[in-house]
C-alpha positions in Angstrom: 56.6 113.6 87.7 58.3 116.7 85.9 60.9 117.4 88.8 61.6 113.8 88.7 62.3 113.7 85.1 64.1 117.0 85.0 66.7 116.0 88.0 67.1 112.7 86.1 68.3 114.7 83.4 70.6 116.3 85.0 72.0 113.3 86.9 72.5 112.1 83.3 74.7 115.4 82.0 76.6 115.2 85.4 77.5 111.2 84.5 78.3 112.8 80.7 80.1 115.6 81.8 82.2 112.9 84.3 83.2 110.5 81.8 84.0 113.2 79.0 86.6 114.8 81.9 87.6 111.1 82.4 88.4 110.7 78.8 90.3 113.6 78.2 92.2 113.5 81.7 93.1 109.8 81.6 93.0 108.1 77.9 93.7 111.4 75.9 96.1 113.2 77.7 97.7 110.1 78.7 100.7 109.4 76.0 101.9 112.7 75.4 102.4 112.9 79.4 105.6 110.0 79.5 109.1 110.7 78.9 111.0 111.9 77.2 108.6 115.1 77.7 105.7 117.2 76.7 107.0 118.6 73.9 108.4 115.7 72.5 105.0 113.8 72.6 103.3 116.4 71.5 104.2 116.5 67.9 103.5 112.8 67.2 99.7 113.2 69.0 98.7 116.8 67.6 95.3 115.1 66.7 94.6 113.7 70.0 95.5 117.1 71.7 93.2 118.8 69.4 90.9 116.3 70.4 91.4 116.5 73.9 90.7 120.1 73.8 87.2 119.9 71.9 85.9 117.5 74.3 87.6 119.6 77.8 85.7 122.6 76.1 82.7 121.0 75.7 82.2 119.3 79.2 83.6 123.0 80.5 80.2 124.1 78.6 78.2 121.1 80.5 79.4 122.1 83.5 78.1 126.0 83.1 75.2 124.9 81.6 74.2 122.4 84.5 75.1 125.8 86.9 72.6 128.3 85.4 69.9 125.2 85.5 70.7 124.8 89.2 
């Protein structure tokens, strides 16, 4: 029972760690990636950037975290 728990756990932080990449690759990232250019964009969604960068960080730490458990 405890090996099945503990591998449903980390089928959950893989699904977490998926979506949170998802979020910050595809809806974040997004609108500062169309014309007329990066730099452009970027000053009108500094938030979002910041944003974007707190949540890559944090599935970056998922992702190392699930590695030492394996």
């Amino acid at each position: 029972m405890e090996t099945a728990k503990r591998a449903g756990r980390t089928i959950g932080t893989l699904l977490l760690q998926m979506a949170g990449s998802a979020l910050v690759n595809f809806v974040l990232l997004d609108p500062i990636n169309q014309p007329p250019g990066f730099l452009v964009n970027a000053v009108a969604h500094a938030q979002q950037i910041g944003l974007a960068v707190l949540i890559g960080l944090a599935t970056s730490a998922l992702s190392v975290g699930i590695a030492i458990t394996a």
